[in-house]
C-alpha positions in Angstrom: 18.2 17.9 -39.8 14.0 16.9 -40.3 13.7 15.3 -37.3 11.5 12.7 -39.1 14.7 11.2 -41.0 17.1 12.3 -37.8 16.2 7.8 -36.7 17.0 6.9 -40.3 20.7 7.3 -40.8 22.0 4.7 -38.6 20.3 2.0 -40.2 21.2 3.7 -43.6 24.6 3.4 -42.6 24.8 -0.4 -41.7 22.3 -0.8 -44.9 25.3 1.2 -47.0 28.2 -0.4 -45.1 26.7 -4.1 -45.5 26.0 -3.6 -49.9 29.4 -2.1 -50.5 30.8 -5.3 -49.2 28.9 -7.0 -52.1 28.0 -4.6 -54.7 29.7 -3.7 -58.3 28.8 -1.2 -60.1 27.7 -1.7 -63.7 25.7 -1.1 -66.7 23.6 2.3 -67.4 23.2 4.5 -64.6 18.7 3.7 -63.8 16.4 7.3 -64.5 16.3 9.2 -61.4 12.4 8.7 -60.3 10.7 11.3 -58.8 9.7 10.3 -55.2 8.5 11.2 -52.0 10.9 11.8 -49.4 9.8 9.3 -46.9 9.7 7.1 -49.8 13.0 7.4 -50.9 14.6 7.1 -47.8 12.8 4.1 -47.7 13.8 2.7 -51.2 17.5 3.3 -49.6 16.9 1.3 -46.9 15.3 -1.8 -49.2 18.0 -1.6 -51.3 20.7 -3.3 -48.4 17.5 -5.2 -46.6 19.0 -8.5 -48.0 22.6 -7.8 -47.2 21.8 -7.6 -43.8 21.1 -10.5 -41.0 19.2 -10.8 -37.6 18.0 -8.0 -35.5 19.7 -5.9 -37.9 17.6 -6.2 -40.8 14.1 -6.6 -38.8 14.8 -3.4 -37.6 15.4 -2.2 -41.0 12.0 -4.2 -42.2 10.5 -1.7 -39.3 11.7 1.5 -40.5 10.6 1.0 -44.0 7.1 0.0 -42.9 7.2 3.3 -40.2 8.5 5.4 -43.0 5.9 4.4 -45.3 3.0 4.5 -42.8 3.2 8.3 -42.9 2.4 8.1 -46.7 -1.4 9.0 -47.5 -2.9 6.2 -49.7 -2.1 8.7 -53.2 1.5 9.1 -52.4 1.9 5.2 -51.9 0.1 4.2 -54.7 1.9 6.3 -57.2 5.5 5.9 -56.0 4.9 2.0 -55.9 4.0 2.3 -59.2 6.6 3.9 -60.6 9.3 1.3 -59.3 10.9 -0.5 -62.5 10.2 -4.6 -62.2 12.9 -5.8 -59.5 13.3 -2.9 -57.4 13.7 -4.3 -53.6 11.2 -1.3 -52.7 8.6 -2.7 -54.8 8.1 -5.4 -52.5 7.7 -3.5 -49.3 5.7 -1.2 -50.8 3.2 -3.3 -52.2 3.0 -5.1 -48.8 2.3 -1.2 -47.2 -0.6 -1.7 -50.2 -2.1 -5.0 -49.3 -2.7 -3.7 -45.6 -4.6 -0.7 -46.4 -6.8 -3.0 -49.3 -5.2 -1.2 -52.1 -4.4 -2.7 -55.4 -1.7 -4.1 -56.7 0.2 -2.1 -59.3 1.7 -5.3 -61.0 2.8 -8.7 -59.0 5.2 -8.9 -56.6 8.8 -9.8 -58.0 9.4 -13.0 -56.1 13.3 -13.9 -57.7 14.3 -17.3 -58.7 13.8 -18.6 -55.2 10.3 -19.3 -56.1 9.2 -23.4 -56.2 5.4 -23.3 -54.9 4.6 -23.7 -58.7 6.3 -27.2 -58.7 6.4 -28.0 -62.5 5.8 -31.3 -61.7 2.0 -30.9 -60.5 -0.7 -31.3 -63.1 -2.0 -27.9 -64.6 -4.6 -25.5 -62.5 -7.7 -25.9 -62.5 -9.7 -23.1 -63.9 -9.9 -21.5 -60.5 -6.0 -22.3 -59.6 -6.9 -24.7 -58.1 -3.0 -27.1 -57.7 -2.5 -28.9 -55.0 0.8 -30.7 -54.4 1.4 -34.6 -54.7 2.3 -35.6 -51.7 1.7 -33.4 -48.7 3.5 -33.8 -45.4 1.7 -32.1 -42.7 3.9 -31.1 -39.3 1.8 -30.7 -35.8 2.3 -31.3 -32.5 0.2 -34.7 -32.1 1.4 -35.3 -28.6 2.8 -33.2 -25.6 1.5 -30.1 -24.6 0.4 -28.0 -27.7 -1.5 -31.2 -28.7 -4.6 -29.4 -27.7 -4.1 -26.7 -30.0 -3.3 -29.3 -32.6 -6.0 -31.1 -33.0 -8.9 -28.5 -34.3 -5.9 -27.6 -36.8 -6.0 -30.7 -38.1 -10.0 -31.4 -37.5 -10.1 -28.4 -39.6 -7.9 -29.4 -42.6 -9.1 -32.9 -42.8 -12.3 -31.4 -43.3 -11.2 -29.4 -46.6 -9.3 -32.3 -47.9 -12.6 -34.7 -47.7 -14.7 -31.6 -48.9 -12.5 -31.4 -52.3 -13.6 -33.5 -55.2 -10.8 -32.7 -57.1 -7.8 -34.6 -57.2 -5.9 -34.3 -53.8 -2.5 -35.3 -52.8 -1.1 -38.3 -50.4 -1.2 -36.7 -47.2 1.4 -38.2 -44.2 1.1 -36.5 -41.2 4.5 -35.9 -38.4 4.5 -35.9 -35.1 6.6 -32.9 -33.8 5.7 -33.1 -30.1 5.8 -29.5 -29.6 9.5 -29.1 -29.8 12.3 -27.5 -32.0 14.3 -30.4 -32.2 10.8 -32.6 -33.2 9.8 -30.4 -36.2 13.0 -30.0 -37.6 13.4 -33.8 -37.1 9.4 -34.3 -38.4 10.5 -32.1 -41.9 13.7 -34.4 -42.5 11.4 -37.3 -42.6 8.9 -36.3 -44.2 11.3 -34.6 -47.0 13.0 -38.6 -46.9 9.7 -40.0 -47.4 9.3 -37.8 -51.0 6.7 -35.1 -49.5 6.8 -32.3 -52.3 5.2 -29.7 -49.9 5.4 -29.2 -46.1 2.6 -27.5 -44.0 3.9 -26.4 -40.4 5.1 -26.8 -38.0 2.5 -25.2 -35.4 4.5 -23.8 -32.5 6.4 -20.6 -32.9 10.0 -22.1 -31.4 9.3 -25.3 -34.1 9.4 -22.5 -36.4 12.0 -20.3 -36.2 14.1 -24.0 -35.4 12.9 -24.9 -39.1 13.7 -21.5 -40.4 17.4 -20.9 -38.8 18.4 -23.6 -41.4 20.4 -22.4 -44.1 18.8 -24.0 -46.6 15.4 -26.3 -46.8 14.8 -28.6 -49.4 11.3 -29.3 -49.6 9.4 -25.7 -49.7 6.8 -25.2 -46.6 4.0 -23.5 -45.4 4.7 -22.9 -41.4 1.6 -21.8 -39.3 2.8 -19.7 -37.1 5.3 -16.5 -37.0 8.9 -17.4 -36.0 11.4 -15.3 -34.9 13.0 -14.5 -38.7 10.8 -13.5 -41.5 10.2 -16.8 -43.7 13.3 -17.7 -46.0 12.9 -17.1 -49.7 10.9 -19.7 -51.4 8.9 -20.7 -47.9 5.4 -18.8 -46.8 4.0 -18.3 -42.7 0.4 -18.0 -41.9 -0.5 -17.4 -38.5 -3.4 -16.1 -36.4 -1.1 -13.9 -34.1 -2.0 -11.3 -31.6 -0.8 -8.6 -33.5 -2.8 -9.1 -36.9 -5.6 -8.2 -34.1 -4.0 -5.1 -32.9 -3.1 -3.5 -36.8 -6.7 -4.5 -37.8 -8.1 -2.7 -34.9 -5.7 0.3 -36.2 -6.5 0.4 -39.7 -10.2 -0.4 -38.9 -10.0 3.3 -36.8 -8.1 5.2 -39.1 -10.3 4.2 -42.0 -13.0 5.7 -40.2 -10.9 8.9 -39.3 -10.8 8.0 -35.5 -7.3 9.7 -35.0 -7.2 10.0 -31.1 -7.3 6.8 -28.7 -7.6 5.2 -25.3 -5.6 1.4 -25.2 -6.3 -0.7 -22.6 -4.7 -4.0 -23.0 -4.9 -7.1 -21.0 -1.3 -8.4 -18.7 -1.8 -11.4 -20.4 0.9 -12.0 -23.8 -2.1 -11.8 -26.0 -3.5 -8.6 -25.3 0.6 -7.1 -24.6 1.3 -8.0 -27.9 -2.3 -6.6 -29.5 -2.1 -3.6 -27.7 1.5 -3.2 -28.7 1.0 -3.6 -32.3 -1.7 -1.4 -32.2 0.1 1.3 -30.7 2.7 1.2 -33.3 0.7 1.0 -36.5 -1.8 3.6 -35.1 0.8 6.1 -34.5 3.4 5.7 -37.2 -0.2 6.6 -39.4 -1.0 10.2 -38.3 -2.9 8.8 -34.7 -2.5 9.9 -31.4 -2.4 7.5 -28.2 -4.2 9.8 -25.7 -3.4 7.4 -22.8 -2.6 3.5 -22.4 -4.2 1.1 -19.8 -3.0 -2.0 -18.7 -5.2 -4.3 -16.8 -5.6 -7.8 -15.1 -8.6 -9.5 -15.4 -10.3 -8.1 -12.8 -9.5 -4.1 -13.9 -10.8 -2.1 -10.8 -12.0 1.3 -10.4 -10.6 3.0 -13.7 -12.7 6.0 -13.4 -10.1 8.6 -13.0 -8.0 7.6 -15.7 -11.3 7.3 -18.0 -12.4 10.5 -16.8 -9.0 12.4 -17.8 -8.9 10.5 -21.6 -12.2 11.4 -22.2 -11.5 15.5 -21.4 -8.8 15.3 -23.7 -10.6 14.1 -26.6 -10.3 10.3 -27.3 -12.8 9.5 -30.1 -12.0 5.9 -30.4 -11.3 2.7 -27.2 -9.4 -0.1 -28.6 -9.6 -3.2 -26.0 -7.6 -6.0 -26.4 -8.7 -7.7 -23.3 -11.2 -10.8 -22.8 -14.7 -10.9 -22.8 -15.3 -11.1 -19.1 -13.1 -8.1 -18.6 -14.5 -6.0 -21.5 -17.6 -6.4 -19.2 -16.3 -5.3 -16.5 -15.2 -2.3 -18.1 -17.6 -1.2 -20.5 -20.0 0.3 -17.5 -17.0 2.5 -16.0 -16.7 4.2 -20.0 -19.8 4.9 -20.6 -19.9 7.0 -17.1 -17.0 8.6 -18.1 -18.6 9.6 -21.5 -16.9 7.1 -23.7 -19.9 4.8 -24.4 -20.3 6.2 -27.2 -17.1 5.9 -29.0 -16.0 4.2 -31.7 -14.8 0.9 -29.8 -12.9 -1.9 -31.0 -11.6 -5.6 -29.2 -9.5 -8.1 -30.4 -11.0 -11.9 -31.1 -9.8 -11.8 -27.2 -13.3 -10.3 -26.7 -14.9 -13.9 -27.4 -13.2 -15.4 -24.8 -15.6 -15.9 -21.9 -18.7 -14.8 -23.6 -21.7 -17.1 -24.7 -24.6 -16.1 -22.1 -26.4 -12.9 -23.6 -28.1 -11.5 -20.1 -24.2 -11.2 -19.5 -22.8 -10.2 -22.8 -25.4 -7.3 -23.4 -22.6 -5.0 -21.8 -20.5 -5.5 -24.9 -23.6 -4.2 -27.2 -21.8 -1.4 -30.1 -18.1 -3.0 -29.6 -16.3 -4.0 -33.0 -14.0 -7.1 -33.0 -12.4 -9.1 -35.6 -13.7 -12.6 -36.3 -13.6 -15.2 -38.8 -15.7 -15.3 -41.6 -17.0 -18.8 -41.6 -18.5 -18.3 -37.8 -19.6 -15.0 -38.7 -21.1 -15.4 -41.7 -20.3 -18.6 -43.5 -18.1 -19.8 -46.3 -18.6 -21.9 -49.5 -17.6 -25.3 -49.1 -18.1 -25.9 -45.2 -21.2 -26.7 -43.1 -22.5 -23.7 -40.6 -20.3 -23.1 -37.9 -23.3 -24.3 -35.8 -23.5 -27.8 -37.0 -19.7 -28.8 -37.6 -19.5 -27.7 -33.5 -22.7 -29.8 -32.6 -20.6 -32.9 -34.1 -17.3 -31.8 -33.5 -15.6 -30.4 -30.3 -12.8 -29.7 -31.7 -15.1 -27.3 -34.0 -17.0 -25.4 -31.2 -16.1 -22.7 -28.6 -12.5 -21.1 -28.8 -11.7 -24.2 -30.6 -13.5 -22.9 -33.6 -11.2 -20.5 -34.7 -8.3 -23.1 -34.8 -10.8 -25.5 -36.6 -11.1 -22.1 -39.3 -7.2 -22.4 -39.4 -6.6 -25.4 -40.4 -9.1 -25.2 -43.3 -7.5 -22.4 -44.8 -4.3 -24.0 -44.5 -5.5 -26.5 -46.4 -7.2 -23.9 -49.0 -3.7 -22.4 -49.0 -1.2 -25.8 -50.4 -4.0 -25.2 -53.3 -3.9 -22.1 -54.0 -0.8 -20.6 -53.0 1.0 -20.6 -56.5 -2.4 -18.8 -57.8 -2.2 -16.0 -54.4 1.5 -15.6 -55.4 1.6 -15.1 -59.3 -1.2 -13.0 -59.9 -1.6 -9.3 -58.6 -4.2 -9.0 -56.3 -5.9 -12.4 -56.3 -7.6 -13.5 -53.3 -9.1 -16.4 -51.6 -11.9 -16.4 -49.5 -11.4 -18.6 -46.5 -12.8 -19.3 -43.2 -10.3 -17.3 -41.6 -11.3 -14.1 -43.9 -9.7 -12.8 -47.1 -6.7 -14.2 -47.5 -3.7 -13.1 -49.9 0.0 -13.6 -50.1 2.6 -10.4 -49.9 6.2 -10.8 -51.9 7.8 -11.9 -48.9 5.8 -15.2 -48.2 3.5 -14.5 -45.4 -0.2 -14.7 -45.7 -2.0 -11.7 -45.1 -5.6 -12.0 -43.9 -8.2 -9.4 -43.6 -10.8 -10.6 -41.1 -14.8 -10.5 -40.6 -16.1 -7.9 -38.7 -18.4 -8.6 -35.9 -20.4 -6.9 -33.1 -22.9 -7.6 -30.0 -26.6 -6.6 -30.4 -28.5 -7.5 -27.3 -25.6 -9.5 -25.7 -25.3 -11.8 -29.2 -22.3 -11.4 -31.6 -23.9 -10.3 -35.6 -22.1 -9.3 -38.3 -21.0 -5.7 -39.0 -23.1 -4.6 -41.8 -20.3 -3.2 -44.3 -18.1 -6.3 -43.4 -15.6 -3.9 -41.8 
């Protein structure tokens, strides 16, 4: 047996086991396509995904993704193209697509489950630009992740106001940072004739919102619960793993194929340096060692020393800035200065005086557009954070967030019908896959002489 299909068959077996429960067979028998192996075995797998529940069908959801990973960008392209309209595959495989920035065949199929066009709205504008009627807007406005909240909400407010265009009633809920709040916060705002929801913020609030069976009101949640979002709903999120498959794709794009990982103990850089891991190897790379560090890292010279004889050509760090520091000295005396290296928006964290930060100089991170370069329709991040503290610091990539959630209840019906539209936010690039979550591909950024500039091919 390949031993590259050997991890297939016992999901292919619940995926089989789970469809004959449901399936009849009828009609013409469909023309045999001609794929690629991985791809078929794929397309075997998407064609139970929806049959199955739980764990169970993310890890089928992760199998398709590693199976078609191994693709080259050719082999993708064509054999999404050659799906008939409906195919189950067609949807994974355009996602597979959308990560590696490559067109769109045709739109994503999204069923009948689709309602972000809301017939009742007033026609797009020109741009597609549709905003719902009455928006109901879930945060946590008191308790703990109140903090977090309120540049979210700085940051939407301040899209709404900028809009000259019609704009809907806006309400906003109090969730107070718990499960039991946000589901509570979307019943009354769904009583109270909201059309569209956007949130809740917390991950628990979502994946509380999404184990309902059914919501009536459809909802843009900012986070990433622990289910994918129901059919019909849409997730955005700025989470630590976006960072880490970036990074990947970033490395690979630029033919880096061997790395060194050195991640931070915090859940941040765990989760980066996880997700990197995963997407760098299920793509051809190699993981020449892994590193896990406090933020105070030590002597790392003999570990350093022993990736750089065996070849590494790339350092991904998903650590903060004041670590990365701390670091960067023991590389280049191990010969790894002058690798391709690449942080996480971790690397920010800490930084901000340039006699310090000129150890960072040559190292690649992900960042947001509007800080990095500026977006149509705000102010420079400069001035918003001299008037706003919920606008400057770490704070500003929250404040980012919540404008492009607000960009989003605008434009999602435009993201979602038309293959490969975009919208620039202050996030990055942002577009929708056929499963309802937001896909953003980041600003690039870098340190020259201890201050953060743009990458000049934008990554």
């Amino acid at each position: 047996m390949d031993k590259r299909f050997g991890r297939i068959f016992p999901l292919l077996l619940t995926v089989l086991l789970a469809a004959c429960a449901t399936t009849q067979v009828s009609g013409p028998a469909k023309p045999a396509l001609n794929l690629d192996p991985a791809f078929a075995a794929a397309a075997a797998l998407a064609a139970g995904d929806t049959q199955l529940t739980g764990q169970a069908r993310i890890d089928n959801a992760r199998e398709i993704e590693r199976l078609l990973s191994g693709l080259d960008d050719a082999t993708l392209a064509r054999d999404a193209a050659a799906l008939p309209v409906g195919d189950p595959m067609y949807n994974f495989a355009g996602r597979a697509l959308l990560r590696r920035g490559l067109p769109l065949p045709r739109p994503f199929d999204r069923g009948e489950q689709w309602r972000f066009n809301a017939g009742n709205r007033p026609p797009a504008e020109r741009d597609g630009y549709r905003p719902p009627l009455k928006l109901a807007v879930l945060l946590p406005l008191s308790g703990e992740m109140a903090t977090a909240a309120a540049p979210v909400r700085d940051g939407l407010l301040a899209g709404y106001y900028g809009e000259r265009r019609r704009r809907p009633q806006i309400d906003f809920f109090d969730t107070a940072g718990s499960a039991g709040g946000a589901v509570a916060a979307y019943d009354r705002a769904v009583a109270a004739g909201a059309d569209f929801v956007l949130g809740p913020l917390g991950r628990d609030e979502v994946s509380a919102l999404f184990a309902r069976p059914e919501l009536a009101v459809p909802a843009l949640v900012l986070n990433r619960g622990a289910t994918p979002p129901p059919p019909g709903n849409a997730g955005f999120s700025l989470a630590p793993e976006d960072d880490g498959v970036a990074a990947a794709e970033y490395l690979l794009n630029r033919e880096r194929r061997n790395a060194l990982v050195i991640g931070g103990s915090d859940d941040s850089g765990r989760r980066a340096a996880q997700a990197f891991g995963e997407r760098f190897r299920e793509r051809g790379g190699n993981i020449v060692q892994a590193l896990s560090v406090g933020d105070a890292p030590g002597d790392l010279s003999t570990a350093l020393t022993a990736a750089a004889q065996a070849g590494v050509d790339a350092v991904f760090l998903a650590v903060k800035g004041a670590t990365a520091r701390a670091i960067t000295p023991q590389l280049a005396f191990a010969g790894l200065g002058g690798k391709s290296r690449v942080g996480t928006s971790q690397l920010l964290s800490g930084t901000g005086k340039a006699e310090e930060d000129m150890a960072l100089d040559g190292i690649i991170f992900p960042t947001e557009l509007w800080t990095s370069r500026g977006v149509a329709g705000l102010p420079a991040a400069s001035v918003v954070g001299e008037q706003l503290p919920t606008a400057r610091g770490p704070a500003a990539r929250l404040f980012a967030f919540g404008y492009d959630a607000w960009l989003l209840t605008a434009y999602l019906e435009q993201l979602a019908v038309n293959a490969n539209a975009d919208l620039r936010g202050a996030t990055g690039t942002l577009q929708i896959d056929g499963f309802g979550n937001v896909m953003r591909a980041p600003a690039w950024s870098t340190f020259s002489g201890g201050r953060t500039v743009p990458v000049a091919d934008g990554g």
